[in-house]
N, C-alpha and C positions, 0 to 999 in steps of 0.2 A: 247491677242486680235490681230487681222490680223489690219495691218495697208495699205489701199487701196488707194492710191491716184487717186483724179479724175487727176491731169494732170500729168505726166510722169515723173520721178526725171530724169536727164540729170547727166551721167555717162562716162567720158572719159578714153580710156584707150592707153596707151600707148604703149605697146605691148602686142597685145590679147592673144598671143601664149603662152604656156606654164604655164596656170595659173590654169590649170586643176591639182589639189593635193589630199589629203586626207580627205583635210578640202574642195575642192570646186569640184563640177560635172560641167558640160556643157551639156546643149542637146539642140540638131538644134531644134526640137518644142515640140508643148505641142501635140503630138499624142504622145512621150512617161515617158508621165505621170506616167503609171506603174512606170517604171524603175525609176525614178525622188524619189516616194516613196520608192521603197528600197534601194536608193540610200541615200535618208534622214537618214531612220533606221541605214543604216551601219555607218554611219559617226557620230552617234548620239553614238552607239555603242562602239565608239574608241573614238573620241573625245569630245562627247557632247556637241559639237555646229560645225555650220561649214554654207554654204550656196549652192545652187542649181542657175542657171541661163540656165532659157528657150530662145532659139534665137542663141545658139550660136553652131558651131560645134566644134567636137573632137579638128582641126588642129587651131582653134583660128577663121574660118573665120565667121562673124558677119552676120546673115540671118535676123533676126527678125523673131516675130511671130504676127497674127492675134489676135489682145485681145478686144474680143465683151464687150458690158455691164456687161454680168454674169460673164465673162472669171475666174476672181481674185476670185467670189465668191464661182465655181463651182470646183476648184484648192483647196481651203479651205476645201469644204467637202470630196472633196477626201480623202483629208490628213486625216480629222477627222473621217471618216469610216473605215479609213485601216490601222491605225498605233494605238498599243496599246504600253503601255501605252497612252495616251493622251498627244498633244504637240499642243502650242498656237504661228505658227511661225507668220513670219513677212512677208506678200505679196504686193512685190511691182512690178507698174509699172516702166519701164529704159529705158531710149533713151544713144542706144551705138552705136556710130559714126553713127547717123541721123534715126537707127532703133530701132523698138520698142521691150523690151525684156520680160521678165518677174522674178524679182529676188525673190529668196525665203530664209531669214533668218531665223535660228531655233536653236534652241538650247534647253535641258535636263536634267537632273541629273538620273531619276528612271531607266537607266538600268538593264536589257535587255530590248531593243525596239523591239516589233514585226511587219513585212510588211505582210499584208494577213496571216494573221497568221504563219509566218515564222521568223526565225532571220536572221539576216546576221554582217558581220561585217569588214569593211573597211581595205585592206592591198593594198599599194599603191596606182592606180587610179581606185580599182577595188572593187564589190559588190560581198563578200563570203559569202553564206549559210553554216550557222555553225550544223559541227555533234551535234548527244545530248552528248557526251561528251565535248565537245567543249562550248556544251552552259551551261553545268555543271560547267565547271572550270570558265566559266564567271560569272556565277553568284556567285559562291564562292570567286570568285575572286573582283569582285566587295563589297558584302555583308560580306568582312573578319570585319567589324567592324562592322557590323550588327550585326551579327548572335551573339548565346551567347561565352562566352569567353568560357567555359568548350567544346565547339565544332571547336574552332579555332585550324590550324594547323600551323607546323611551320618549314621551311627547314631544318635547321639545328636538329633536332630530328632525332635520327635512332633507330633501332631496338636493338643495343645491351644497350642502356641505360636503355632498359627491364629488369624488374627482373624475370626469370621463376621461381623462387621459388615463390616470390610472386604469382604468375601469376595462377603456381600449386597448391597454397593454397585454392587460390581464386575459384577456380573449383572444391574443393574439397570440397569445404563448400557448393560448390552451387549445387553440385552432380553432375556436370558435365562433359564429358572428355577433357584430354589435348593429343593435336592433334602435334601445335608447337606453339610459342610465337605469330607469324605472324597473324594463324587462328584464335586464340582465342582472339586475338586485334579485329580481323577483325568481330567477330560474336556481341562480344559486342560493337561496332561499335563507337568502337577507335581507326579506322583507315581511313580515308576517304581520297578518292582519291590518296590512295597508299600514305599518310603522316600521321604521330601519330600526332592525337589532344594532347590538351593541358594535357587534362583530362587522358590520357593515363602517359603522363609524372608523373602528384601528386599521381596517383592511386595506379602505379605499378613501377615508376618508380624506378633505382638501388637509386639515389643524383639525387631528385628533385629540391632541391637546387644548384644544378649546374645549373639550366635553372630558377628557380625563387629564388633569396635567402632572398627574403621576406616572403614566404611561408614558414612562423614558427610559434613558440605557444610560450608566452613570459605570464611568470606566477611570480606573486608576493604575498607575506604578509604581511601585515602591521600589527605593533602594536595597531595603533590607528584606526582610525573611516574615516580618510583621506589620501592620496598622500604623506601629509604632515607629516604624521608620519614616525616614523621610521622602515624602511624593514628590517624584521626578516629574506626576505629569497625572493631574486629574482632568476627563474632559466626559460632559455631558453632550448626549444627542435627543432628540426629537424626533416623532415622523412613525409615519406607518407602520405596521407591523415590519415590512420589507425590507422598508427602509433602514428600522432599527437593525434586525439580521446581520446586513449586510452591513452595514456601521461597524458592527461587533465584530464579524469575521476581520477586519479592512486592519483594525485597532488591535487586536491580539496579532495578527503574520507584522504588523507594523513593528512591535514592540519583546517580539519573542527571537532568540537568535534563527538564522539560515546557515547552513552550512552548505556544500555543493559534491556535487561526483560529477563526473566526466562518463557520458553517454554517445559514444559513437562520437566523439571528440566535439560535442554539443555539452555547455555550460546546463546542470537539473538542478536547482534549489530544491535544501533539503530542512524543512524547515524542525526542530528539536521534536515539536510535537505533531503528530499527522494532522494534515488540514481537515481532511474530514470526517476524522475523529471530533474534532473543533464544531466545523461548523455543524456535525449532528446533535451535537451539546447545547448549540446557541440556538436549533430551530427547535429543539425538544423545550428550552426554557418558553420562548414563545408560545407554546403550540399548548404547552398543558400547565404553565403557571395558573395560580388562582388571579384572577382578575380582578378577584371583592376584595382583596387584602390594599388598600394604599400605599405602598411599595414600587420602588424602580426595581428594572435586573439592574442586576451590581455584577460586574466583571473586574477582579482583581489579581493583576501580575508580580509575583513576586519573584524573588532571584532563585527559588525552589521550586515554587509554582504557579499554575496559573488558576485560578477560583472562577468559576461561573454558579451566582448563585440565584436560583431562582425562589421568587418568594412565593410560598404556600407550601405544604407538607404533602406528603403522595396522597394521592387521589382515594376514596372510598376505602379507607384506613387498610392502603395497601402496607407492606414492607419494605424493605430495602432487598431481605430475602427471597421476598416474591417475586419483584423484578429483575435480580439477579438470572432467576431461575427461570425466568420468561413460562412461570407457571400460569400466568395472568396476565389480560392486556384490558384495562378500564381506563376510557378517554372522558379529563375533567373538562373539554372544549370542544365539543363531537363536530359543531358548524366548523371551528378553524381548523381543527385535524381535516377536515375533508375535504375545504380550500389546498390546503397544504399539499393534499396527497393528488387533487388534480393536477399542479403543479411538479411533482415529484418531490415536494421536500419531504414527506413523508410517508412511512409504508401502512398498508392500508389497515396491516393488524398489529405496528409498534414492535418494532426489532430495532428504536434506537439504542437503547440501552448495551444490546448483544452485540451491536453495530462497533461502539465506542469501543467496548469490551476486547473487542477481535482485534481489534487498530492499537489500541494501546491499553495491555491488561494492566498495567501497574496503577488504571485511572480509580479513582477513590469516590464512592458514591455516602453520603450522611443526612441528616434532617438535626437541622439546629435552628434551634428556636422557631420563628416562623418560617422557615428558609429549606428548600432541599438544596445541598450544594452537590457540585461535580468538579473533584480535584485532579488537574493531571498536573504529574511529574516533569517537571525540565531535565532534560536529558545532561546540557551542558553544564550546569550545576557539578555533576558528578564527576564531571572529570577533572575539574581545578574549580573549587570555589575561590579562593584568592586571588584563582584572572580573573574570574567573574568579576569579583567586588574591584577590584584595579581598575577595570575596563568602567564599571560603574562611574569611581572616583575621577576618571579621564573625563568619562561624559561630562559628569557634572563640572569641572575645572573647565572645558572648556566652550560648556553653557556661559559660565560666570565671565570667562572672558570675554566674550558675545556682546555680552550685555555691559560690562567695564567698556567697552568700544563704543557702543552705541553712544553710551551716556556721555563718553567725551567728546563724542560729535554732536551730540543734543543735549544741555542738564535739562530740558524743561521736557523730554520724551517721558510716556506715561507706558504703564507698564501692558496696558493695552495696543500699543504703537511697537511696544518691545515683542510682546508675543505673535506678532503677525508679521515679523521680520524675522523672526528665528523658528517659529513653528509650533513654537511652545502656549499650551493654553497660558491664560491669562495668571488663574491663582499659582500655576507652576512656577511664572515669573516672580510670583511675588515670592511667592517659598526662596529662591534662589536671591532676590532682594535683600529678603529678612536675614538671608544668612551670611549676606556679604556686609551687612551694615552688623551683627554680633561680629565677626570678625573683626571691623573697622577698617571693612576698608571701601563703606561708603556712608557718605551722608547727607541728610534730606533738611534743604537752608527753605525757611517755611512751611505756609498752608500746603495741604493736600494737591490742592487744586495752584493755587499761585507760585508755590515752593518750585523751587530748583532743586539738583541731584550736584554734588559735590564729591567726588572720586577722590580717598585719601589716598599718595604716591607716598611708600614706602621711602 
């Protein structure tokens, strides 16, 4: 709101000269108003706030201006017909050394301002109309945390951290030609303003992980029903967005039962949970996670079920209701949904959710803490949880045996040496380790590194 004083604020200045900056204009009167206005925009532009004073000239010397009854309120609507966005400055009247002025406090945030529908933008004491590239890289420049993360860009990205194989594959699935790495950035418009968005980097990039190394897929098994049970089998992946995908689908059909029917006397695996129920879960985590959050996906298998959790909360404070209802469809990654949906991993207006739904209803949709998660049910669970867990206790019995072999053919094998001979990640062997040496029935004769393994025989 303009603040108008009926009598004149009293403003001394000590040396008028030289106070003309970036932040402050000067003009001998208000016949130039105009220029007062885009003088506003510009400074709004660069600095978002700054002040205007009518009365005074370029060299400092103090004129005054004539301010009738309407003067303050006719100054207001200027501003407010010719400057968009909209700004509520502060107009006052000033008595500087015995004349009467007129000051104009203002200040913004919604950059770009426009004067008569122009921009401008303050470099020294001076009002520059900005080219459209100019008011491009402002606004990009401005709106870098706006905009979505999957279309942010970033200096340090170049061009050879591209993979043209990948790049090549990717046109090839899509039937379309490959020209050079550059072009083909450029058409799927993963390149903006001559810089690789983000989304360029996870896509196609050589080591994505050189620029995010929290962009991974962090997968575990539990023996039990909780956290709290014992991991059968934690194993971390790497690698493109693709890559990861397909990592996750590979690691869940790996570790989830199959059971089979007889088709036309041909062996069908039938695996507990539908596969692409699954893998529409793992490319929806992809496709519309928050990417600002520093967070892995977490994929965890339990003997009840299996968890895909993706980090970040639903998108433009949807619901859970909402997408149930498939009353709304808002994409937090518009560039990788639209990769995706060249490809077919996604549909062009988000029917994953309805997709899952229809495949297997009893799947469970929540938002906990930072996290939306997507729970589905194991089927076999239901039928005998005590074969389940028997079948478990087999496993693990005769992992430990596995590894009781190894060690009496090698005490000096390392548990890295053990997991690449049985399949098992590395920390899984040691969990299995840990729990052969509380039983006692192994033990470690020295250092870490120097020590031997010593097999207690009952």
């Amino acid at each position: 709101m303009n603040n108008m004083h009926n009598s004149p604020k009293l403003l001394n200045f000590n040396n008028i000269t030289n106070i003309e900056s970036e932040h402050v204009e000067l003009k001998e009167s208000l016949t130039q108003l105009k220029k007062g206005v885009i003088s506003i925009v510009s400074i709004l532009n660069k600095h978002k706030k700054g002040k205007i004073i009518f009365g005074i000239k370029d060299d400092g010397t103090v004129k005054g201006v004539t301010i009738g009854n309407t003067t303050l309120r006719d100054i207001s609507k200027t501003i407010s017909d010719h400057i968009e966005p909209k700004i509520y400055p502060e107009i006052i009247e000033v008595l500087i050394e015995g004349k009467k002025c007129v000051e104009i406090n203002f200040k913004g945030n919604d950059i770009p301002y426009f004067a008569y529908g122009r921009t401008y933008k303050r470099i020294a004491d001076e009002d520059r109309i900005l080219s459209k590239n100019e008011l491009e890289k402002l606004i990009i420049g401005v709106n870098q945390n706006k905009i979505s993360w999957d279309l942010q860009t970033n200096n340090e990205f170049i061009l050879s951290d591209i993979s043209k194989e990948k790049l090549l594959n990717f046109t090839k699935s899509i039937k379309a030609s490959f020209t050079s790495k550059e072009d083909v950035l450029k058409k799927l418009d993963l390149i903006i303003q001559n810089k690789l968005t983000n989304s360029a980097i996870i896509l196609f990039g050589k080591t994505p992980s050189k620029y995010f190394p929290l962009l991974n897929l962090r997968c575990a098994v539990f023996s039990g029903i909780d956290k709290s049970s014992v991991p059968i089998d934690m194993t971390d992946f790497n690698g493109d967005l693709f890559q990861l995908i397909d990592e996750a689908q590979k690691y869940v059909l790996k570790n989830i039962n199959v059971g089979m029917k007889l088709d036309d006397l041909k062996r069908v695996d039938i695996p507990e949970i539908n596969t692409d129920a699954i893998r529409e879960a793992i490319i929806n985590v992809f496709c519309h996670r928050d990417y600002s959050i520093p967070q892995e996906v977490q994929i965890a298998i339990f003997k009840n079920r299996l968890e895909i959790l993706n980090p970040g909360n639903l998108y433009a404070n949807l619901t859970i209701k909402e997408i149930l209802s498939r009353s709304v469809s808002k994409r937090r990654n518009p560039l990788i949904a639209n990769i995706f949906h060249k490809i077919n991993f996604v549909e062009k207006w988000g029917v994953g959710i309805e997709k899952i739904k229809s495949l297997e209803p009893k799947t469970k949709f929540e938002e906990l803490n930072d996290f939306f998660i997507v729970t589905f049910k194991r089927k076999t669970l239901e039928l005998n949880i005590k074969s389940s867990e028997k079948s478990s206790e087999k496993s693990s019995e005769k992992s430990s045996e596995k590894i009781i072999l190894l060690i009496k053919e090698n005490k000096f094998i390392t548990a890295k040496m053990i997991s690449e001979k049985i399949g098992f990640s590395s920390r899984g062997v040691e969990k299995i380790i840990a729990k052969l040496k509380k039983e006692g029935k192994l033990k470690r004769i020295g250092s870490a590194k120097s020590g031997r393994w010593v097999v207690v025989e009952n």
